[in-house]
C-alpha positions, 0 to 999 in steps of 0.5 A: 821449098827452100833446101834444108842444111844436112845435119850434124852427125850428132844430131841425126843420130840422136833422131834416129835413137828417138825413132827406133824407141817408139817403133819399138813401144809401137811393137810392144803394144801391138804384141800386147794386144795380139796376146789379149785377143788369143786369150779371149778366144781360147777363154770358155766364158769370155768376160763381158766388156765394161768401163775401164776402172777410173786411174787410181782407184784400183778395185783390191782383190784378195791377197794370195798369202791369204788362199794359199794359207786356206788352200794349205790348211784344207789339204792338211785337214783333208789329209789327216782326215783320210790318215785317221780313216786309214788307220782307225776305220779300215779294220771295219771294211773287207778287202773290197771295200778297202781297195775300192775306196782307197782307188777312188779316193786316190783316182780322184785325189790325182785327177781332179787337178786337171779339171782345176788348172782348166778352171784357173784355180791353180792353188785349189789343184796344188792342194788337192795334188798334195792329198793325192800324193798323201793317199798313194803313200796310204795305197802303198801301206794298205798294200803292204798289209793287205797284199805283203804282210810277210815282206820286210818292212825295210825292203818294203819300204825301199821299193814303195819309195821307188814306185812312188817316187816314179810316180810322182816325177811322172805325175809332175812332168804330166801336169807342169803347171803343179810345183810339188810333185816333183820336189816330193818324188826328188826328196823320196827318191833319196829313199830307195838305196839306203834303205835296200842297203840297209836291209841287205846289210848290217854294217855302215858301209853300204849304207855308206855307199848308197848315201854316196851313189843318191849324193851322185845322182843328185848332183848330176841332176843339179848341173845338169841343164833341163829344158824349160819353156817361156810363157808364151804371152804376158799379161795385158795391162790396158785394153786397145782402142776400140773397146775391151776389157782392161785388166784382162787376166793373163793368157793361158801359157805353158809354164815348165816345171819348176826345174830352177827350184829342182835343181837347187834342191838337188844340189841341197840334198846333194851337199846334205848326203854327201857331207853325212858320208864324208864325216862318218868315213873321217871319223871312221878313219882314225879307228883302222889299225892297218892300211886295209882297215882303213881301206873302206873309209878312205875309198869313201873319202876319195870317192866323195872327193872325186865326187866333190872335184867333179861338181867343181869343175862342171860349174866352179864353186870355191866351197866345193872344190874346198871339200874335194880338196879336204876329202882327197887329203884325209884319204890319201893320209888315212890310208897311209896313217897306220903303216906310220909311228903315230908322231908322224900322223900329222906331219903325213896329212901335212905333206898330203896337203902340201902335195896338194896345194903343188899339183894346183899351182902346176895345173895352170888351166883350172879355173880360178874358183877351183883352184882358190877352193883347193888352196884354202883347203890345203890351207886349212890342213896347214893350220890345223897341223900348226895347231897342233904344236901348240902344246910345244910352243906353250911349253917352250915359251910359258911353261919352261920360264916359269918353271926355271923362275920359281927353280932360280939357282937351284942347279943346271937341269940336265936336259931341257925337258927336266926343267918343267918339274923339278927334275922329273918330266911331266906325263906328256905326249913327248912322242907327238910333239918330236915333230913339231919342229919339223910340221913348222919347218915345213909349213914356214917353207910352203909360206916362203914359197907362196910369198915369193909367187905372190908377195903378202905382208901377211905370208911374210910374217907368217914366215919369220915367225913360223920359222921362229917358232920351229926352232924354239920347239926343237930343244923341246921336242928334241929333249936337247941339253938344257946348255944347248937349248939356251945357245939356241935361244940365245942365236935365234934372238940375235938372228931375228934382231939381226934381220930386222936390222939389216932389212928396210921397214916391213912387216916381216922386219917388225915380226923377226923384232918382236919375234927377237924381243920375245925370244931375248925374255924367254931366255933370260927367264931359262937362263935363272936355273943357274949362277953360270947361265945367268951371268951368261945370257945376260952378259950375251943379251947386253951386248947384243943390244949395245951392237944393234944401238951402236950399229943399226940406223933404224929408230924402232930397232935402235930403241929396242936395243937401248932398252935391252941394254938398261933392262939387261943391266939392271938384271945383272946388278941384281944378279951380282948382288945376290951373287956376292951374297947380299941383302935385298936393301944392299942389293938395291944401291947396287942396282942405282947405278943403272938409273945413274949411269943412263942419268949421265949418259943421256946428257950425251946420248939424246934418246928418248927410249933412253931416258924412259928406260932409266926411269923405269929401272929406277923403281927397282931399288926402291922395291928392293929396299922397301922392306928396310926403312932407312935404307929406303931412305937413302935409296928415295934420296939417292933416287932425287939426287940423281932426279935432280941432275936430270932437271938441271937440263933445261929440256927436263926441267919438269923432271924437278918436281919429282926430285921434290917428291922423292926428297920428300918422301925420303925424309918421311921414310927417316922419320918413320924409320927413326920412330919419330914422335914430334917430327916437326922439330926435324921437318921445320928446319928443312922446310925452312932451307926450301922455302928459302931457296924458293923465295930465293928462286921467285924473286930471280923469277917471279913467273916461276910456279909456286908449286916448284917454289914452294911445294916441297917445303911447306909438304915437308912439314905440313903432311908428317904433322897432319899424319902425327895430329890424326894419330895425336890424343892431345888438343895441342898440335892440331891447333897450332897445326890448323893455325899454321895451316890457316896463316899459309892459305892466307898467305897463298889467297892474299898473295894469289899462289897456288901451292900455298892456298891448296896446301893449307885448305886441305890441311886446315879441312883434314884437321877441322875434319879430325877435330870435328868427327866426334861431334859430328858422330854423336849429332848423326846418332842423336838425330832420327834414322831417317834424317841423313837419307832425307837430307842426302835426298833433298841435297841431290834434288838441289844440285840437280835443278842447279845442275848447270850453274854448278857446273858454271861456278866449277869452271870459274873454279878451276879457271880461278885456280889455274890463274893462281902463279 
């Protein structure tokens, strides 16, 4: 025998792995067949051996689902059986034959399921144990009719339900195997003391109080730990080598009581009760017209908090430490809730949750759950107290506005609350909302104080804007001058734009922007309920946005600020103008110096938010002057002249056809304004200057668009003369309108220009259109009802079943179109 090497490490124990998993495969099979040899000796009837079934081919049995339904659907028949013996035949029998009857009926309801478990049918025993607990509840009525006619039925029934309940649990725990009995004494036994306090009284609390004392039960039933013992053998698959049955059922095993099932019950009517007491003593609570009233059900919300504290900390769950935290703050705030102005309700629950959310950042050993469940109820106090300002918020930021707006320059309201109706206040709760500022302060510091534990973008910006928000309600819920309330919206806007100008990029420097830019629209609204305040304000806002243009390094910040300055000078031209005393179309060449001025400075100052705000406040003058035609004219005009020095960059040269536009739309607005009838005779020669300069523009640049080229100038005639040819009775214009028409598509098509052959295809198709109409009407009333749905049918059905070669053919369209100069 030669010497074998000694192995790698590695490999010898990956070897020994390998044979610790087969001794214990061995063992489990050795266990496996040492608990079929038990059963076969304990089994009264041992069954006879025979062929082991073929792999694969598995005899079916019948499903459980099945017995259980039959098995539930007998014990109900039996029970309403032995219900209608009770209450339809037991005024035929004595008092002997009732009590013998009911005794043997409910004795061999409650033994039998000994007998069936002996036998296996486990189901059958579950049945007939639920007939029996149906016949001691029949036994305890029968007594009270027969034996305690007298007795309340209340008092009564609560002592029943203890004996029964008693019974129960003992009949469960006798015979462990049964799963109802002990659920059904749990659910009884909620019974016994609110109906004893129920019949011993006639007010709620102690009703109240027992709920609670059942709750308590329950939940130390819940957590506490019950014993429970394992199957002692576990169902043998294959029979050993050697003969046998295979198959073989499952050995008899002592099986506990449900206890798992037990206890979730518990802690389910635990949950149930206690959430019944603790919402009857909170809506209670705000009844009690002094701290003794109240007495009652704070002691029950403090007492169901503790309760709920308790349960937590045995097994830590967030949900109830959530209600023991929610408890403990509406008892320690309805208890002090009456001894204080009703203003000071909600800022008291606050501060009880704020005390709260303190003690559970010091108590540094509570487990985590715990401490996360009191928090978020501490929390959801705080928001609920923040909800409450709501009405403040909307006033200030809403209601106001609007008010000063419809109310523009009619006189400075004394106090800031006068503003919302004319001078008279509204019948609001002004009482509760005086502390709104005070219930956002707060909250905004108890946010700063968690952000600087734990920093968040979200308690960030909860922060900058709940500070915000407490001091836009003070001019509210203070009643302050409406001079004062209009400087503090002035401050805070330039506070918020100075904090996020001076911060880095974050979500709380976004929030005080956004919250600045709300601020800065607020108050330029207030500010129209008088000349003075007006000018004021906008003046104050339109240096403040030229300082966070000219100061501040972040773009977002800087484009908001050259925004503010366009807006806020175009609101001051306004103003001026209706200050001077000005007509609405004078008021608007006024307000084109804005979109001018931006026009000039934007050759020196590329920005982008710029030029888009330009843009903007250069619809203004033409809505100013709409009412007036010519001098919307001249606005139009002014507006492409100021459109045109913008094209002349070469990075804005798009900006060229809105010049186009705009001179266009000018001359159709002379025109109408004029009452031109043949506005031909003043739209050719323009169009003749236009086309010129665009034939001029083509030939210095022949891949120039025919649309720049020539658009403006054949629009300029073709489209006043098609609107006068639809409003013409005569045959001549739209002829020579059509021809015209017709020789520009010609030219366009032969000459491949886009501009020329659209332009002239829709105007010779709206005049042959025009033309055609009346014709057209007379065929479609000559021809049958039913004709024009027939052929739009048939039409659709073409389309449809060429559906893909139209799609084709509108591709090669547009492609064609677009190849077009």
């Amino acid at each position: 025998m030669t010497n074998v090497p000694p192995l790698a490490p590695a490999e010898e124990l990956r070897r020994l792995d390998q044979e610790l998993l087969r001794l214990d495969a061995h063992r489990a099979q050795l266990l496996r067949r040492r608990a079929w040899l038990l059963h076969l000796l304990h089994s009264p009837v041992p069954p006879p051996p025979g062929p082991a079934a073929p792999a694969g081919n598995v005899a079916p049995q019948p499903g459980p689902s099945a017995q259980n339904v039959l098995l539930t659907l007998g014990g109900i028949l039996l029970a309403v059986a032995a219900l209608a013996f009770t209450l339809v035949g037991w005024g035929q029998l004595g008092i002997a034959g009732r009590s013998a009857v009911l005794a043997l009926v409910t004795a061999a309801a409650l033994a039998a399921p000994a007998l069936l478990i002996r036998r296996g049918l486990v189901a059958t025993a579950e049945s007939v144990a639920v007939l029996g607990l149906v016949l001691t509840m029949l036994d305890a009525y029968a007594l009270h009719q027969v034996a305690f006619p007298d007795a309340d039925g209340t008092a009564y029934t609560a002592a029943a339900s203890t004996a029964l309940a008693v019974l129960w649990a003992s009949y469960g725990l006798l015979l462990p195997r049964l799963r109802t009995p002990l659920p059904a004494a749990l659910l009884l036994a909620q019974l016994p003391l609110p109906l004893y306090a129920l019949s011993h009284s006639t007010t709620p609390t102690p009703v109240l109080w027992a709920l609670l004392t059942t709750a308590a039960l329950d939940t130390l039933l819940a957590l506490r730990k019950l014993p429970h013992r394992a199957p002692a053998a576990t169902p043998h698959p294959a029979a050993p080598a050697g003969g046998g049955p295979t198959g073989a059922p499952a050995p008899a095993a002592a099986i506990a009581p449900p206890f798992a099932a037990l206890r979730v019950l518990a802690a389910v009517l635990a949950w149930a009760a206690g959430s019944a007491v603790l919402l009857t003593a909170l809506f209670l609570s705000p009844f009690a017209g002094s701290p003794a009233d109240a007495l009652t059900s704070c002691a029950l919300l403090l007492a169901g908090g503790v309760l709920a504290l308790g349960a937590s900390l045995r097994r830590p769950q967030v949900a109830t430490a959530v209600v023991a935290g929610l408890a403990v703050t509406a008892a320690v705030g309805g208890l002090l809730r009456p001894a204080l102005p009703l203003a000071w309700t909600v800022p008291l629950y606050l501060a009880c949750a704020l005390a709260l959310l303190a003690a559970v950042a010091a108590a540094s050993r509570l487990s985590r759950p715990v401490r996360h469940g009191l928090a978020w109820s501490s929390a959801a106090v705080t928001t609920g107290a923040v909800l409450s300002t709501l009405p403040a918020l909307m006033l200030t930021l809403m209601s106001a506005p609007l008010s000063a707006l419809a109310a523009t320059w009619q006189g400075l309201p004394g106090t800031f609350r006068s503003i919302l109706a004319d001078g008279e206040e509204w019948a609001l709760p002004w009482e509760a909302m005086s502390t709104a500022p005070l219930i956002l302060l707060a909250s905004a510091a108890a946010l700063a104080l968690f952000h600087r534990r734990r920093p968040h973008p979200a308690s960030a910006v909860g922060t900058v804007l709940l500070t915000a928000a407490a001091l836009l309600a003070v001019p509210v819920a203070l009643n302050l001058p409406y001079v004062v309330g209009l400087a503090l919206y002035v401050v805070v806007a330039a506070t918020a734009l100075a904090l996020a100008a001076r911060t880095a990029p974050s979500a709380s420097s976004h929030a005080a922007l956004a919250t600045g830019a709300v601020v800065s629209v607020t108050v330029s609204f207030l500010a129209l309920a008088s000349r003075g305040t007006t000018f004021a304000v906008l003046g104050a806002l339109l240096l403040l946005g030229l300082v966070l243009t000219v100061r501040t390094q972040a773009s977002l910040v800087r484009a908001l600020g050259v925004v503010s300055c366009v807006v806020h000078a175009m609101a001051l031209a306004c103003a001026s103008g209706a200050a001077l005393g000005l007509p609405a179309q004078h008021t608007a060449l006024l307000a084109l110096a804005v979109p001018a001025l931006v026009a000039l400075l934007a050759v020196r100052v590329r920005s982008v938010p710029l030029e888009i705000a330009g843009a903007v406040s250069g619809l203004v003058p033409p809505v100013l002057a709409a009412a007036h035609l010519p001098t919307f004219s001249l606005v139009l005009a002014l507006c492409g002249v100021i459109a045109a020095g913008t094209a002349v960059r070469p990075e804005r040269r798009a900006v060229g056809w809105a010049a186009g536009g705009l001179f266009v739309a000018a001359t159709w607005a002379r025109l109408a304004a004029s009452e031109v009838a043949d506005p031909e005779a003043y739209t050719i020669p323009a169009s003749i200057l236009a086309l010129t300069v665009g034939v001029l523009r083509r030939r210095r640049d022949p891949q120039a668009s025919s649309w720049l080229a020539y658009g403006a100038g054949l629009s300029m005639t073709l489209v006043p003369s098609l609107i006068a040819a639809w409003a013409d009775t005569h045959w001549q214009r739209p002829l020579l309108l059509g021809v015209a028409a017709l020789v520009v598509t010609l030219l366009g098509a032969r000459f491949r220009l886009g501009a020329p052959l659209l332009l002239g295809a829709v105007v010779l198709s709206l005049v042959s259109l025009h033309e055609l109409a009346p014709y057209a009407v007379q065929v479609v009333d000559a021809l049958p009802r039913w004709l024009p749905p027939a052929l739009a049918g048939m039409l659709l059905l073409a389309v449809g079943a060429t559906y893909e070669q139209r799609l084709r053919d509108a591709r090669r369209l547009r492609e064609r179109i677009g190849r077009l100069r």
